[in-house]
C-alpha positions, 0 to 999 in steps of 0.5 A, a space after each residue: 240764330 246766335 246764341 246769347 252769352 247767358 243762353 250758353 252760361 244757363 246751359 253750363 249752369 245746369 251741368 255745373 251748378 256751383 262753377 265760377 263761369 265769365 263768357 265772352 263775346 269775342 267779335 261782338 257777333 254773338 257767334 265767337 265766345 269765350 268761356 271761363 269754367 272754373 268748377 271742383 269737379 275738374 279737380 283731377 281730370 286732364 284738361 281734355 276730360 274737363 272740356 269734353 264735360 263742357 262741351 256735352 253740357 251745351 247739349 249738341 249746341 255745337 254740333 256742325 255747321 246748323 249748331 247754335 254756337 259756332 265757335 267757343 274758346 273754352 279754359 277750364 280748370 279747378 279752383 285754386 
């Protein structure tokens, strides 16, 4: 069953309460988003340690072929 952009955003907001995060539904499908992370807490960490937070935030969401989200276009980055 796909997934609802405020599902994913509800689940990123557990890990990162105070982060700016815009998702995007990219084909209108409800299985191809987009998604913006903008927290303080990537400050200093190379992009792969940022999305790798993101991604154990969706909790397995993304895991394999059954996962609830089948494809995500993740940025991340710390405020400017």
């Amino acid at each position: 069953m796909p997934m609802q952009a405020q599902e994913i955003e509800d689940l990123i907001r557990e890990t990162f309460p105070d982060a700016k995060i815009t998702i995007t539904d990219l084909a209108g499908d409800g299985n191809h988003y987009a998604a913006e992370v903008v927290d303080e807490s990537f400050r200093g960490r190379n992009r792969v340690q940022q999305q790798r937070a993101v991604y154990a935030a969706l909790k397995g969401k993304m895991d394999g072929p059954s996962g609830d989200l089948h494809a995500l276009a993740l940025t991340t980055k710390a405020p400017d």
